[in-house]
C-alpha positions in Angstrom: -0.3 66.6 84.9 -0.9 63.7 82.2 -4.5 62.8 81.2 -5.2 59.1 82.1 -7.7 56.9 79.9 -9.3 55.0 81.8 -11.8 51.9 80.8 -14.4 50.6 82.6 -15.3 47.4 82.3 -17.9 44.7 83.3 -16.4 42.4 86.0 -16.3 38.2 85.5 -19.6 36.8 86.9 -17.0 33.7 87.9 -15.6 36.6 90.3 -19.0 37.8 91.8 -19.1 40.3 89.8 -23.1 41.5 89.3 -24.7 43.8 85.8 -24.0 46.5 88.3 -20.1 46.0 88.6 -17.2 47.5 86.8 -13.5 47.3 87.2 -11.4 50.9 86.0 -8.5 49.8 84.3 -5.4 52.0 83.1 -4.4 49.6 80.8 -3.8 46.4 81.5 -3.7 47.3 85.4 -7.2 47.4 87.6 -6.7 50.5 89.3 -10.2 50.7 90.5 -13.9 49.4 91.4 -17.5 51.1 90.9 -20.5 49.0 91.6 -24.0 49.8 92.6 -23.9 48.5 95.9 -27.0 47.0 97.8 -25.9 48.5 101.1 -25.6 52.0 100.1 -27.7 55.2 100.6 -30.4 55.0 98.4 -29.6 58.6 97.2 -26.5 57.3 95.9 -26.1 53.8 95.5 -23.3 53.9 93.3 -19.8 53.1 95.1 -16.6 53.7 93.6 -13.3 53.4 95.3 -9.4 53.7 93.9 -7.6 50.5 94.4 -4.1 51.0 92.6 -1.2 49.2 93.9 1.0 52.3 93.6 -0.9 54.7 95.0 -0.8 56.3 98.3 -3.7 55.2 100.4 -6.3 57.5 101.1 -9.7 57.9 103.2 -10.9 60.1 100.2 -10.5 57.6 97.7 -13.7 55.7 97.7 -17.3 57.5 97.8 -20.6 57.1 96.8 -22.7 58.5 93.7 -26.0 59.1 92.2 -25.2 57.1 89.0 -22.5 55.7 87.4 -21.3 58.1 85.2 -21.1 60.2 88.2 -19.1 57.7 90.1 -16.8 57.5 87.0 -16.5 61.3 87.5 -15.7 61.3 90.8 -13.1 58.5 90.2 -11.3 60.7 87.9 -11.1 63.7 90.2 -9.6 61.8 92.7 -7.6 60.1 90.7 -6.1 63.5 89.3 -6.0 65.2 92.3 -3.4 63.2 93.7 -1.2 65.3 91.6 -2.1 68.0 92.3 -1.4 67.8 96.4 1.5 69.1 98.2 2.8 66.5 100.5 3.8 67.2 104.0 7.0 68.4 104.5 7.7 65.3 107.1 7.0 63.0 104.3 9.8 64.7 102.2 12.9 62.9 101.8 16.5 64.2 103.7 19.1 64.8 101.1 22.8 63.3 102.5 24.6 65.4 104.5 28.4 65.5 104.8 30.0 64.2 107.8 
């Protein structure tokens, strides 16, 4: 499993972006979004979800947190854990068979 650095970083205003919103980029890519969000459980009003182009989409890869660095943790667990999954057997290729 490789460590990824990730940076969080303020989004444009021009874009909509409030004080409370932060792309997660892997590099140059965004590969991700966490913003305290007005319409979320006050409990956790931080939302963070995992929007990389080349990942496999996933119910489990947005949630909510008590505070940002939480969210940020909670981002990188996800994030990692797609390594770490076994994928279905139906999803795994069929090697060529002879005729």
């Amino acid at each position: 499993m490789i460590e990824t650095t990730f940076t969080i970083v303020r989004t444009d205003k021009s874009r909509g972006g409030g004080d409370d919103d932060y792309d997660v980029c892997d590099g140059d890519k965004i590969v991700g979004r966490i913003v305290r969000h007005p319409q979320a459980p006050m409990e956790a009003p931080w939302f963070w979800v995992i929007i990389a182009q080349d990942r496999k989409r996933s119910l489990a890869d947005r949630g909510y947190a008590v505070s940002r660095e939480q969210a940020i943790a909670q981002f990188r667990t996800q994030w990692s854990r797609d390594d770490l999954v076994c994928h279905r057997v139906a999803e795994v290729p069929t090697p060529p068979m002879p005729a």
